[in-house]
N, C-alpha and C positions, 0 to 999 in steps of 0.2 A: 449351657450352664457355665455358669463364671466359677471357676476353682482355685484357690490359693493354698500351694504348697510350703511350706514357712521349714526351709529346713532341704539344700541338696547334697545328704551326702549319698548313699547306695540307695536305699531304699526312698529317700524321698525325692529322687533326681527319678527310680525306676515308677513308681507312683504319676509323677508329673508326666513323663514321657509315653507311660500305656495311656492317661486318659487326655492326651494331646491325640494319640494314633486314634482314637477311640470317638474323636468331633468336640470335643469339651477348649473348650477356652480355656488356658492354664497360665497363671501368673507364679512368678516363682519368686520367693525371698530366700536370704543367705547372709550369715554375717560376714562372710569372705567374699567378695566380688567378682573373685577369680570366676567362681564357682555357678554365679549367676551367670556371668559371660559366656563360660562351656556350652550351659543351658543352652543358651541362645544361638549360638555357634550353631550348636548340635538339633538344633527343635526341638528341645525336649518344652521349652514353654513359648510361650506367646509376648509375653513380657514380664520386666521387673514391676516386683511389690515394691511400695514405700509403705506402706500401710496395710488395713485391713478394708479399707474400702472398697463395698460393692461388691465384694467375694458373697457368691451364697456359702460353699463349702470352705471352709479351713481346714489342712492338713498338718498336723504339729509332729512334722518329723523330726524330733528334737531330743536330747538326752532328757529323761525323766523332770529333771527338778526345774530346769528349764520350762519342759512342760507346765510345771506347778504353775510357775511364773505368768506364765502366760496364760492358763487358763485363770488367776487371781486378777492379772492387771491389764489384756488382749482389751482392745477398745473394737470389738468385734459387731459388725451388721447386726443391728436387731433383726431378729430370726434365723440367724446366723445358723447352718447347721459343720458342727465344730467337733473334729476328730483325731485322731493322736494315732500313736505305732508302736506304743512304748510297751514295754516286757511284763509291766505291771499295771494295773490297774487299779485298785481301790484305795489305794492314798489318792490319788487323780480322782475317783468317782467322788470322793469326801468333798476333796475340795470344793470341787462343781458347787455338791448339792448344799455345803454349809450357809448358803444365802440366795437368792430368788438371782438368776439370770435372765440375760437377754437375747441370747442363743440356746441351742438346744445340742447338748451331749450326747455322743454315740463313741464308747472306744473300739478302738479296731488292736487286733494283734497279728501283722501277717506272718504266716510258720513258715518264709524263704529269708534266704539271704544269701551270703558268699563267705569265701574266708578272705578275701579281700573289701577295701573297706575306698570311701571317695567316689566320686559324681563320673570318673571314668571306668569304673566298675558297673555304672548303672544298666540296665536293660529291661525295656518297655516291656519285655517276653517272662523278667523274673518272677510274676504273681501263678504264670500261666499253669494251673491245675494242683499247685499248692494249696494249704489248707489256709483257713480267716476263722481268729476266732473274732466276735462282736459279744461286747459286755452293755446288756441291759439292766432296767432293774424299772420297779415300778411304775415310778414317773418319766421312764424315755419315753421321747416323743414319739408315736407312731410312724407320722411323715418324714420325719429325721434318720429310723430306723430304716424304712422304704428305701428313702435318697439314698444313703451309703450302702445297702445290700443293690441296686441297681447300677453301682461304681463298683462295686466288688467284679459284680460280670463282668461289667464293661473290663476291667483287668484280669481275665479270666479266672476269676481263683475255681479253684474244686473245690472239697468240703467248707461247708460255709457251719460253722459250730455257733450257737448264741448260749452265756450263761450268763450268769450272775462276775460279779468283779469277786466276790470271795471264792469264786469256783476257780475263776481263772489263775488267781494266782495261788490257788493249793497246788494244780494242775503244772503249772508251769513251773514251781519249785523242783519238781521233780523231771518233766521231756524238756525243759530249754537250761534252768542256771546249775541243777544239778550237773548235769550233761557238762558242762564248760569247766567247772569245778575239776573234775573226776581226770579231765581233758590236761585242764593247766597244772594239777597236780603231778599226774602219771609222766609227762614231759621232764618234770623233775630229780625221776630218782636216776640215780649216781649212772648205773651203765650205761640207761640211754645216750651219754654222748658217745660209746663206743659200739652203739650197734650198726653201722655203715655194713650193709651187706647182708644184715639180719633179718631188714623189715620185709614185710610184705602185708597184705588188704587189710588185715586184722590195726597192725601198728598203727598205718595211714587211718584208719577211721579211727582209731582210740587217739590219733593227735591230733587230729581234723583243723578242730576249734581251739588246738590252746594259745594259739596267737590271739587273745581277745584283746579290745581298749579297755584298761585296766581302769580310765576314770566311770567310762559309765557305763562297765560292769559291773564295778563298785557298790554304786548308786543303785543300781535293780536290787544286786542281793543285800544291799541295808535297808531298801524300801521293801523288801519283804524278808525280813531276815528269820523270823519264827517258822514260816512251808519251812525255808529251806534248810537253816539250822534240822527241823525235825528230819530231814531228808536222808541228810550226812549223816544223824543217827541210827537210821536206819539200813544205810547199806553201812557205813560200818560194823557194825552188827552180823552182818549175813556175810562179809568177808573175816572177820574174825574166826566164822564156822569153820570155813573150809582152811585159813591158819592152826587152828587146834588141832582138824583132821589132819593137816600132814605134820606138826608137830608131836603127836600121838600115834603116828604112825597107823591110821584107823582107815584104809582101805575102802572098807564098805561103809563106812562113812560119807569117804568123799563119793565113788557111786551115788549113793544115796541127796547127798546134795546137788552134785549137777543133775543126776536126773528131776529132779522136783523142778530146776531153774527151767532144764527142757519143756517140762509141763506145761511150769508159766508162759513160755513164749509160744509153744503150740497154741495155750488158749488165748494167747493175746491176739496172734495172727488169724483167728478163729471169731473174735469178736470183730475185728476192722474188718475182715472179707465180711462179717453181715452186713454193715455199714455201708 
């Protein structure tokens, strides 16, 4: 199968490279050259795109609005089956469907990455038993569906999720831009730059991600700006509680609320092991 990857930074350079190891024929585009040359250098493709010619699959590992772009104006294979990586979906599912096409739509979300970013960051190994979600909805194409869950293996994901593009991005406001938010905020207040000597696992995972690309980061949480807006108001909300309890001086209060949190994450970790 002929695959065009449109797009090498991490993930789309890690994409091209597992279904090169995997016997697929992979052509790779880049608006940087450099980036296509690494490719090559490296075997992560077969050769450069100039086009969309003769691709069955398209890969639009692209920043969101880009994406738009191209899924509006792509001069893509008829029966093209044409997929994306983007963080959001249902502005993209609209687009698609606001007029009859000539390819066939399947969005992908893969739940890996790095906190480093560029096509020498990439690895063919990064999918390997990570989660996918896949946003359907009434009119995906059946065989379209097929094709990309049979390339999901082929780059080994684990949990393979399918919903709705409204599901995914209520979902996602909260375990991916939330999460980043919470990230680049917390890096901000005042003493962190004097804690040298203070941090330890806790710190590191609450900093993880706040180095993000601020352009299209951006871009995800304006294209879903309502999940996520309702998100922030929600934990702030349930941080507020446990502010009042030690401003009140309320004891069994705070008791009372980290035990409940404890709950939640017993039953959360209680629901995934069924899974």
């Amino acid at each position: 199968m002929k695959i065009l990857v449109y797009g090498l930074g991490i993930i789309g350079a890690s994409i091209a490279a597992g279904l090169k190891r995997a016997g697929h024929y992979v052509a790779g585009r880049n608006r940087t050259k450099t980036s296509v040359q690494y490719a090559l250098d490296h075997g992560m493709i077969d050769e450069e795109a100039e086009s969309y010619d003769g691709a069955e699959v398209v890969v639009l590992a692209l920043p969101p609005r880009v994406v738009l772009r191209e899924l509006e104006e792509g001069r893509f294979p008829d029966g093209c089956v044409v997929t994306d990586i983007c963080g959001v979906k249902l502005p993209l599912e609209r687009a698609v469907l606001a007029k009859s096409r000539n390819y066939k739509y399947v969005g992908l979300h893969p739940m890996a990455g790095k906190e480093t970013v560029g096509i020498a960051s990439s690895d063919p190994e990064l999918f390997r038993g990570a989660n996918l979600v896949i946003t359907r909805n009434a009119g995906t194409d059946g065989a379209a569906l097929k094709t990309v869950r049979a390339l999901a293996d082929d780059l080994g994901f684990g949990t393979i999720v399918e919903c709705s593009a409204e599901e995914h991005d209520r979902m996602i406001a909260l375990t991916s831009q939330l999460a980043h938010i919470v990230s680049n905020a917390y890096i901000k207040t005042p003493s962190a730059c004097e804690c040298a000597g203070f941090t330890g696992g806790s710190f590191q995972d609450m900093t993880r991600i706040a180095s993000l690309d601020e352009n299209v980061w951006t871009e995800l949480f304006f294209l879903n700006r309502e999940n996520l807006s309702r998100e922030i108001a929600r934990l702030t909300k349930e941080l507020e509680a446990y502010r009042a309890a030690l401003d009140a001086g309320n004891e069994d209060e705070m008791r009372m609320l980290l035990r409940r949190g404890k709950q939640f994450h017993e039953e959360f970790l209680k629901k995934n092991r069924r899974k």
